[in-house]
N, C-alpha and C positions, 0 to 999 in steps of 0.2 A: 242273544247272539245275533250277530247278520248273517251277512249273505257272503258264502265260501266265493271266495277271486277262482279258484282253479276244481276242477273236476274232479272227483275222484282217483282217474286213471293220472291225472297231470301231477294231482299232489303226490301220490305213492313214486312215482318217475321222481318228481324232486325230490323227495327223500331218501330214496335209491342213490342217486349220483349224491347226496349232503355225505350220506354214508360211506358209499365210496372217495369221496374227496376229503377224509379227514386225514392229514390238515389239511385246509382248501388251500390252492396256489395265491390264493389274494388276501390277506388278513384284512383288509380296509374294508373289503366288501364283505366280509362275513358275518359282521353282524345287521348289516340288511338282509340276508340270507336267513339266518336263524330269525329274523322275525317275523319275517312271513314267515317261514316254517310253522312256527310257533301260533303264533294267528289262524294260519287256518288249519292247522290239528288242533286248537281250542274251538274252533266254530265245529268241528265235529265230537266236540267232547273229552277229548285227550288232556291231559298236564303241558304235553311240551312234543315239538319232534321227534323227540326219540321215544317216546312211549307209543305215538303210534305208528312208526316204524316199526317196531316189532310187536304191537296190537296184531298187525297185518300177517307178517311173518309168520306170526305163534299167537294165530287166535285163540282165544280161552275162555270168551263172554261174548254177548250180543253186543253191539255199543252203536252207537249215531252210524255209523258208515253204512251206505245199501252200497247193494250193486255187489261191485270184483271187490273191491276194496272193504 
């Protein structure tokens, strides 16, 4: 794996608003969106953004994340 582009507190924020913005207002940019999403909740171990969007929510196991997240 590399090196996470955003923070922990940054990724969980964008996740938040992905979450909230479904559908997003822009479909052209959405899938640039979903792939960093996706990118760096695999750099922390996750399948995809939305697993660890609710990893976070409804913790249930230990996994890569420290910290708040």
């Amino acid at each position: 794996m590399g090196k996470a582009a955003l923070s922990d507190i940054e990724l969980y924020d964008f996740l938040a608003l992905m979450m909230c913005s479904d559908p997003w207002p822009d479909s052209v940019n959405r899938e640039s969106l979903i792939e960093l999403a996706d990118r760096e909740s695999r750099e922390r171990g996750y399948d995809d953004w939305i697993e660890a969007f609710h990893h976070h929510i409804y913790p249930t196991q230990n996994h890569a994340f420290s910290g708040s997240f």
